[in-house]
Jmol script that loads the backbone (N, CA, C; Angstrom):
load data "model"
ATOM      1  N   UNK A   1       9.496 154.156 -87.623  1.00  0.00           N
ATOM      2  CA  UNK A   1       9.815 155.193 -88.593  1.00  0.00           C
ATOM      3  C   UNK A   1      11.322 155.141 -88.893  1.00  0.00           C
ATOM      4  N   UNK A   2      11.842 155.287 -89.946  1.00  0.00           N
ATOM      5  CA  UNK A   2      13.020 155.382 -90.780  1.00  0.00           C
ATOM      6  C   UNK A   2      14.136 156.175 -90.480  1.00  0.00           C
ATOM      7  N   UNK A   3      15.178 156.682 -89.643  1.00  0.00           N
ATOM      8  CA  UNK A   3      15.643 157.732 -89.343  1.00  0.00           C
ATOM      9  C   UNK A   3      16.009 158.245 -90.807  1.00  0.00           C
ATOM     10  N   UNK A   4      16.612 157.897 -91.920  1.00  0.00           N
ATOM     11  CA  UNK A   4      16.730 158.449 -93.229  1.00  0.00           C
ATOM     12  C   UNK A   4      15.306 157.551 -94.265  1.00  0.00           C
ATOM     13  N   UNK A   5      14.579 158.662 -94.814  1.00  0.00           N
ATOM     14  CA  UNK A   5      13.479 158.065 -95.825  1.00  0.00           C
ATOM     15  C   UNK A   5      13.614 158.540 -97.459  1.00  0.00           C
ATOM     16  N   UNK A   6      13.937 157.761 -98.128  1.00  0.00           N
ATOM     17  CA  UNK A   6      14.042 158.588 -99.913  1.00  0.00           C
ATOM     18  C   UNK A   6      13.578 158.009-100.222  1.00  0.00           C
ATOM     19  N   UNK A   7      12.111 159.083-100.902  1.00  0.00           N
ATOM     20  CA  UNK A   7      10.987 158.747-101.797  1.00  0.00           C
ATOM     21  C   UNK A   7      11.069 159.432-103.407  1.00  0.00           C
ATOM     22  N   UNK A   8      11.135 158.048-104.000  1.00  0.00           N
ATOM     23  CA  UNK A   8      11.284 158.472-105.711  1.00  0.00           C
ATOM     24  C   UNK A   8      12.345 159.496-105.969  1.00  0.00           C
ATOM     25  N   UNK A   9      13.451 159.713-105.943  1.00  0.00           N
ATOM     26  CA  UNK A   9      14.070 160.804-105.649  1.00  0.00           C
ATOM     27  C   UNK A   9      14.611 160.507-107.260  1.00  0.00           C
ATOM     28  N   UNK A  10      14.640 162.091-108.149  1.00  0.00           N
ATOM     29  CA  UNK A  10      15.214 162.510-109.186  1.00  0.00           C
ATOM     30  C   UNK A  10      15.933 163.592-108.935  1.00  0.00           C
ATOM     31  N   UNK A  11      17.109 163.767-109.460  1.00  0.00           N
ATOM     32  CA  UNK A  11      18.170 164.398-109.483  1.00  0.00           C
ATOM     33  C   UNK A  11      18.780 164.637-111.138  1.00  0.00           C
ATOM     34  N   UNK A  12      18.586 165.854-111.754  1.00  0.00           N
ATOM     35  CA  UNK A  12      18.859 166.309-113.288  1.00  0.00           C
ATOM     36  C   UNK A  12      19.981 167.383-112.963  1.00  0.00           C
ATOM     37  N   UNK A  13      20.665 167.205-114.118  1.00  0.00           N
ATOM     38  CA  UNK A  13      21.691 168.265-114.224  1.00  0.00           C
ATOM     39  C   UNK A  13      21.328 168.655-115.825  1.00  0.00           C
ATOM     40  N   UNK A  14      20.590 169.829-115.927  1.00  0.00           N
ATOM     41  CA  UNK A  14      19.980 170.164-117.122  1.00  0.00           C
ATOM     42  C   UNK A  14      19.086 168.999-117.633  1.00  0.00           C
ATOM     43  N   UNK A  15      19.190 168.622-119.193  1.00  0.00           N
ATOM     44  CA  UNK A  15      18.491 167.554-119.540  1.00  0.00           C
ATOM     45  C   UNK A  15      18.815 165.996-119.360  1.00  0.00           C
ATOM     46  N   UNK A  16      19.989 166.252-118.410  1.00  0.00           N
ATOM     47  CA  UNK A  16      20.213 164.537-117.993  1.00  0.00           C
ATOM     48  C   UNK A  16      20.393 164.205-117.202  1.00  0.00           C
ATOM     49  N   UNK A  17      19.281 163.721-117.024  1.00  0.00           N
ATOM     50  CA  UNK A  17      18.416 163.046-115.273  1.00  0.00           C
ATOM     51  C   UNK A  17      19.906 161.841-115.062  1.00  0.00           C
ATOM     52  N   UNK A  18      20.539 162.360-113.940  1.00  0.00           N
ATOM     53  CA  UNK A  18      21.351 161.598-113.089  1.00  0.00           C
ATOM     54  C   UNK A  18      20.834 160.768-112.015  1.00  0.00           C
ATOM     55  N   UNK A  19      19.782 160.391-111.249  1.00  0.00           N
ATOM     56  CA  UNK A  19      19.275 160.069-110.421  1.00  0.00           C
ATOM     57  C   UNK A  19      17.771 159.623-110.734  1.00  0.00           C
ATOM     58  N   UNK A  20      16.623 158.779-111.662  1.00  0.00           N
ATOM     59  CA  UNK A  20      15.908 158.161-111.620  1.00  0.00           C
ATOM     60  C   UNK A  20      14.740 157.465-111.192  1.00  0.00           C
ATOM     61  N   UNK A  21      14.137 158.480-109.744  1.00  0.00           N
ATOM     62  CA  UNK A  21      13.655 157.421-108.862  1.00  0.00           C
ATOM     63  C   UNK A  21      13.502 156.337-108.001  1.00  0.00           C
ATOM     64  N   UNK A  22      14.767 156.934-107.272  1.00  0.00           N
ATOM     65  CA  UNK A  22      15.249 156.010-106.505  1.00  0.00           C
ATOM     66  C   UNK A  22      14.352 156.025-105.110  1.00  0.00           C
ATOM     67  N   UNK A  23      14.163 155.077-103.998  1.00  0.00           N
ATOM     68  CA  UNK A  23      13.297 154.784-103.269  1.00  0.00           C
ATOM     69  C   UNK A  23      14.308 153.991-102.180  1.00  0.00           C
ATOM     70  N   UNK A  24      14.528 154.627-100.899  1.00  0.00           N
ATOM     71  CA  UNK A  24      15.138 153.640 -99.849  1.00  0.00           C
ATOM     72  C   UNK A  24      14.792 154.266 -98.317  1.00  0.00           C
ATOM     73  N   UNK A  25      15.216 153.177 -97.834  1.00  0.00           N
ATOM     74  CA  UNK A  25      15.160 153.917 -96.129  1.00  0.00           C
ATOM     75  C   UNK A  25      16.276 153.025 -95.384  1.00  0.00           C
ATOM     76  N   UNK A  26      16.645 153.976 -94.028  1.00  0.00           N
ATOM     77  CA  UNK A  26      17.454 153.100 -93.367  1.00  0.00           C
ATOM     78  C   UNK A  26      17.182 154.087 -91.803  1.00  0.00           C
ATOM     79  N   UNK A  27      17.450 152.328 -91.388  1.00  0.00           N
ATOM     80  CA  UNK A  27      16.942 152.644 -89.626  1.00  0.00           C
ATOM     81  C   UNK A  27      17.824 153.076 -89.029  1.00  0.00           C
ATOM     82  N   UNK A  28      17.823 153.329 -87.765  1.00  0.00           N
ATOM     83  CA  UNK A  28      18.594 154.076 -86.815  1.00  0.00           C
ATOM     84  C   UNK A  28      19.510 152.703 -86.436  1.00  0.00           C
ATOM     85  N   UNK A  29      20.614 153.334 -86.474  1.00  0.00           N
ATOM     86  CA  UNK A  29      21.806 152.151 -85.851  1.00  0.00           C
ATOM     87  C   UNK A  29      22.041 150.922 -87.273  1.00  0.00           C
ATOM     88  N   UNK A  30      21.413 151.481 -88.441  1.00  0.00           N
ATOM     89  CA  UNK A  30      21.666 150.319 -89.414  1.00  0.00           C
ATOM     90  C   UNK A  30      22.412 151.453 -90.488  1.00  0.00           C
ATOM     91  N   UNK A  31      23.374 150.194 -90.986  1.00  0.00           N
ATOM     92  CA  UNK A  31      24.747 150.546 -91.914  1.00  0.00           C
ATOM     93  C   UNK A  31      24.049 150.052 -93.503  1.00  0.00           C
ATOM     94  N   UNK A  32      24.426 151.000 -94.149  1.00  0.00           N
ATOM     95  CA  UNK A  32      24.405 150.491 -95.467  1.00  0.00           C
ATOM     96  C   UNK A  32      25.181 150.921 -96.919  1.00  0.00           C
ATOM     97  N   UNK A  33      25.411 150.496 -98.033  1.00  0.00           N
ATOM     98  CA  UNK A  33      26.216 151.217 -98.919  1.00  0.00           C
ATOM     99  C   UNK A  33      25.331 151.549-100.435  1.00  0.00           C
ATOM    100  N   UNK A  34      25.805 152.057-100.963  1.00  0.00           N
ATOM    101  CA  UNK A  34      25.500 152.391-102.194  1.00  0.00           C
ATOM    102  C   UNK A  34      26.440 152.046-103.021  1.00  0.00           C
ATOM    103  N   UNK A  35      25.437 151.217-104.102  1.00  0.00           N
ATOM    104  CA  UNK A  35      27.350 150.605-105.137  1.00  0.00           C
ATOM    105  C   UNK A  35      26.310 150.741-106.643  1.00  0.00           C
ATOM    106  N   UNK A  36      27.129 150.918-107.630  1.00  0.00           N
ATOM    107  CA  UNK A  36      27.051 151.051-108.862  1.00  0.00           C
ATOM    108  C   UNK A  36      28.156 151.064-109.588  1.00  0.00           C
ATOM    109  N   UNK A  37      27.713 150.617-111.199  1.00  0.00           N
ATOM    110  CA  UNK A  37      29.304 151.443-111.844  1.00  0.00           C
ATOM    111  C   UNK A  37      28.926 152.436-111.796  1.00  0.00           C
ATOM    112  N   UNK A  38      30.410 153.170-112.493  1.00  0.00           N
ATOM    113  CA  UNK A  38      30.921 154.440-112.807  1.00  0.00           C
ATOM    114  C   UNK A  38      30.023 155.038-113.625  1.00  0.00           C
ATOM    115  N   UNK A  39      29.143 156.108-113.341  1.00  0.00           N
ATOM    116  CA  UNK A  39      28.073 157.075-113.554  1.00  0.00           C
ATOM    117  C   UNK A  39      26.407 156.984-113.003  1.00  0.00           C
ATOM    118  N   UNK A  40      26.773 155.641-112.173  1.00  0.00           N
ATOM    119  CA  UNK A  40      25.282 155.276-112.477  1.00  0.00           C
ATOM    120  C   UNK A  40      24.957 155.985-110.832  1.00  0.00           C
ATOM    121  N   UNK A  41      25.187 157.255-110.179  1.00  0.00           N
ATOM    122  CA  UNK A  41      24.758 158.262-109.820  1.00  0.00           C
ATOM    123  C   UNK A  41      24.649 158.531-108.144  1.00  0.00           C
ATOM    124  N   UNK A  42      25.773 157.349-107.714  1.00  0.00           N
ATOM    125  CA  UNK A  42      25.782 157.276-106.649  1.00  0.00           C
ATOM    126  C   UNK A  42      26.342 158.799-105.654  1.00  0.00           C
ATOM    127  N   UNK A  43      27.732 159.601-106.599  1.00  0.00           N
ATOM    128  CA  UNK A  43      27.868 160.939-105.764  1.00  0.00           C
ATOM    129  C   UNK A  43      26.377 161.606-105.757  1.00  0.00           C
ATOM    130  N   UNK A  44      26.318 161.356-106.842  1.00  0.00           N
ATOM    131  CA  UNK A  44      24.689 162.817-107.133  1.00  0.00           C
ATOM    132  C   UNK A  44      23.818 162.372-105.849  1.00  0.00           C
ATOM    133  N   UNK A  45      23.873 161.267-105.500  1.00  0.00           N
ATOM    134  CA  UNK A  45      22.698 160.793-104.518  1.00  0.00           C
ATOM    135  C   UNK A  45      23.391 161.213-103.060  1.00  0.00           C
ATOM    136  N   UNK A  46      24.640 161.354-102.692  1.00  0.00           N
ATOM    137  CA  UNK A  46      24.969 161.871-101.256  1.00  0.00           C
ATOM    138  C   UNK A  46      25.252 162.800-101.341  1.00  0.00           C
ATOM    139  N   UNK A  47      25.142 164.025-102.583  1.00  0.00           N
ATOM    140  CA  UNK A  47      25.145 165.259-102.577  1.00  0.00           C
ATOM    141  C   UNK A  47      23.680 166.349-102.589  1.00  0.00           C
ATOM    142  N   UNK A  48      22.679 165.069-102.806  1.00  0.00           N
ATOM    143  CA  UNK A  48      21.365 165.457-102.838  1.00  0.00           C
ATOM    144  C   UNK A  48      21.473 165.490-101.372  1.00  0.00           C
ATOM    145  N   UNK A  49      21.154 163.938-100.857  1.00  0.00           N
ATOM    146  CA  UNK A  49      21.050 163.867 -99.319  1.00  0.00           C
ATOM    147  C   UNK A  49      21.300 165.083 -98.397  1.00  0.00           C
ATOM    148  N   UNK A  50      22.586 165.274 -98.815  1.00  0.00           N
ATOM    149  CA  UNK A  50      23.316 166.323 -98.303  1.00  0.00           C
ATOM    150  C   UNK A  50      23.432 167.856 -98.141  1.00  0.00           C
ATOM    151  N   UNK A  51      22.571 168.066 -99.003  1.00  0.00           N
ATOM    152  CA  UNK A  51      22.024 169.489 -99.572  1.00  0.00           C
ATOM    153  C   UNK A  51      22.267 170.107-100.469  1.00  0.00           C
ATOM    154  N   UNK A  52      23.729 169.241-101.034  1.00  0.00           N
ATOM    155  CA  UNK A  52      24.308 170.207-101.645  1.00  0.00           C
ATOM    156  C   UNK A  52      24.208 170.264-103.449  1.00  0.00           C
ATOM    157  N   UNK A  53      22.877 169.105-103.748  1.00  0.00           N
ATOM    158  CA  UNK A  53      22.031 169.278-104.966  1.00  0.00           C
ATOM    159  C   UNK A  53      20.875 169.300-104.612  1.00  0.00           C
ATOM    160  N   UNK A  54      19.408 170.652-105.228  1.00  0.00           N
ATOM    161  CA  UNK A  54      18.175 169.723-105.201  1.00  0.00           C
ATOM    162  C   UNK A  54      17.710 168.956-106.066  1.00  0.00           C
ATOM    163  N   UNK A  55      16.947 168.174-105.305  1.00  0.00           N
ATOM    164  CA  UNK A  55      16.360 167.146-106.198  1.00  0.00           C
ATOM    165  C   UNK A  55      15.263 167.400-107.083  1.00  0.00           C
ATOM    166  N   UNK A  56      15.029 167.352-108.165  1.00  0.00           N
ATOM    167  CA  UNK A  56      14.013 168.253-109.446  1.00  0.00           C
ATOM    168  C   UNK A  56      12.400 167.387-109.071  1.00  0.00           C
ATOM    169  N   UNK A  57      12.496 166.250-108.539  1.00  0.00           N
ATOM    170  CA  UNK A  57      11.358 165.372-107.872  1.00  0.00           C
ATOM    171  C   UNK A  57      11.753 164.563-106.162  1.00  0.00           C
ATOM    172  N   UNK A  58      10.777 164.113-105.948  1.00  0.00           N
ATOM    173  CA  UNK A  58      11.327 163.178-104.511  1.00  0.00           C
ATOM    174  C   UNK A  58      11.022 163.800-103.317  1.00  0.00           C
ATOM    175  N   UNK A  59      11.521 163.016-102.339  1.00  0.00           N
ATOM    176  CA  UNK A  59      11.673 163.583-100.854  1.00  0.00           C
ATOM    177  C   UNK A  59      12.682 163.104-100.321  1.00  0.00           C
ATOM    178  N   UNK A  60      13.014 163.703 -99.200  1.00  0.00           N
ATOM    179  CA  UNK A  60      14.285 163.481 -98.255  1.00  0.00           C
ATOM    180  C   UNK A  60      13.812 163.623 -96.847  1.00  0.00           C
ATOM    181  N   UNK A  61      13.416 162.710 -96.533  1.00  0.00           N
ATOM    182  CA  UNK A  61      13.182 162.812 -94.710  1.00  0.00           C
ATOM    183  C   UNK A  61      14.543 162.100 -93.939  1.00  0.00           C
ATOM    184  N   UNK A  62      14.491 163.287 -93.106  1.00  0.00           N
ATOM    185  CA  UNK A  62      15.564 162.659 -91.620  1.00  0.00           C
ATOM    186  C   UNK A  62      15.183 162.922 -90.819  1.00  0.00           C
ATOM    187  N   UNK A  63      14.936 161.936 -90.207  1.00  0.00           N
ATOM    188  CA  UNK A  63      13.963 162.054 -88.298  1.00  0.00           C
ATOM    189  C   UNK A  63      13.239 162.900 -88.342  1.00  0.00           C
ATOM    190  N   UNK A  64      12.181 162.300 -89.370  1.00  0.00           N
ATOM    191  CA  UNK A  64      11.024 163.092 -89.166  1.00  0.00           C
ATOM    192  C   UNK A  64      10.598 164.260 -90.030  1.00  0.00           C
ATOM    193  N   UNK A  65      12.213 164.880 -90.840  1.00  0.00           N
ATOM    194  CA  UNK A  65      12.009 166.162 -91.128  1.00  0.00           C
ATOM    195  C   UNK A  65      11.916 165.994 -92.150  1.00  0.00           C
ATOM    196  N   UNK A  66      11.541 166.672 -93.226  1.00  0.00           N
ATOM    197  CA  UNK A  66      11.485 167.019 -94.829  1.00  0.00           C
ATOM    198  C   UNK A  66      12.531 168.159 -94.966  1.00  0.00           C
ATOM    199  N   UNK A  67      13.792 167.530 -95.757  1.00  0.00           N
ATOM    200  CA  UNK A  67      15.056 167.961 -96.323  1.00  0.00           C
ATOM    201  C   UNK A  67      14.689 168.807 -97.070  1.00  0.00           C
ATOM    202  N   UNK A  68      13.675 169.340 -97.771  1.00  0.00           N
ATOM    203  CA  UNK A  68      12.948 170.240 -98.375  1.00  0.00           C
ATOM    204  C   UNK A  68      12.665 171.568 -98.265  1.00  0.00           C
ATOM    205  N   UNK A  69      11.956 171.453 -96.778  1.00  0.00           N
ATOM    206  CA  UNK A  69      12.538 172.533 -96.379  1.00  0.00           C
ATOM    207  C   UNK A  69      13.279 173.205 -95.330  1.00  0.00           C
ATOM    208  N   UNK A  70      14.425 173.069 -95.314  1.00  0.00           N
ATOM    209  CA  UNK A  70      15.414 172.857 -94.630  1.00  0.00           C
ATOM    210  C   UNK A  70      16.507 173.558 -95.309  1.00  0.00           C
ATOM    211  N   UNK A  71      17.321 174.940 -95.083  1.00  0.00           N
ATOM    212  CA  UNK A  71      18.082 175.206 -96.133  1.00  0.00           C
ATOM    213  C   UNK A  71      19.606 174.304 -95.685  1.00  0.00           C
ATOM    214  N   UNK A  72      20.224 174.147 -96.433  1.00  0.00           N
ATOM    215  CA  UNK A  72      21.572 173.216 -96.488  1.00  0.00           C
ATOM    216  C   UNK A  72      22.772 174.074 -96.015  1.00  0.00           C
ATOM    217  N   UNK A  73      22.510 175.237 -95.434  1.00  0.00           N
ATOM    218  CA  UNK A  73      23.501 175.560 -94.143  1.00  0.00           C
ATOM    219  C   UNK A  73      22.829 175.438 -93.154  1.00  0.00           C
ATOM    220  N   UNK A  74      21.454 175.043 -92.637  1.00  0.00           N
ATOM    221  CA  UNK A  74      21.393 175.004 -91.436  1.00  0.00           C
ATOM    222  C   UNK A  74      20.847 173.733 -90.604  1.00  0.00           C
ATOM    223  N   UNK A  75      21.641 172.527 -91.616  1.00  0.00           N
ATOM    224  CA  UNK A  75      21.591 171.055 -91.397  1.00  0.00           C
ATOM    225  C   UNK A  75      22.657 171.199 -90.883  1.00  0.00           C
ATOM    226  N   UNK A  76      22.171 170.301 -89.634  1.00  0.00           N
ATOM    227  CA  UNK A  76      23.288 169.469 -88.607  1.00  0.00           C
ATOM    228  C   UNK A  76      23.273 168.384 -88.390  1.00  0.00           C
ATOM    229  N   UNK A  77      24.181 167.572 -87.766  1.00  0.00           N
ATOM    230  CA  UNK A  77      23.508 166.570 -87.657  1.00  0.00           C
ATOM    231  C   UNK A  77      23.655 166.238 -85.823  1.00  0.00           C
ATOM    232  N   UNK A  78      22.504 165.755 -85.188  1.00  0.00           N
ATOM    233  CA  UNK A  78      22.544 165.878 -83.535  1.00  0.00           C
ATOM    234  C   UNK A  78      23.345 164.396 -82.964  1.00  0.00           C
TER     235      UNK A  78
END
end "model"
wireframe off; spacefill off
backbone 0.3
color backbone group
């Protein structure tokens, strides 16, 4: 299992979808980056992660949990 899992994940700010359906996972003890040009929505995607956008479609699992429901003050990380 995935310690971070993102399924189809959309992210809109009114009528313009910043985030697309994006789809990734990453294992425990594995490094990875996010690269794009300039707009193509990489903050929006570690501010989703993060709590601090929801996502209008998608999922967000971390170890296990659904970021969903989970309110974004009472993410920690162990």
């Amino acid at each position: 299992m995935p310690l971070l899992d993102v399924k189809n994940l959309h992210v809109a700010y009114g009528s313009l979808e910043a985030v697309k359906g994006i789809s990734f996972h990453v294992a425990q003890n594995e490094m990875v980056t996010i690269l794009g040009a300039n707009g193509a929505g990489k903050t929006t995607t570690l501010r989703t992660l993060t709590g601090l956008i929801r996502p209008s479609a998608g999922e967000i699992w971390f170890d296990g949990i659904n970021l969903a429901l989970v309110p974004p003050h009472s993410l920690h990380w162990r």
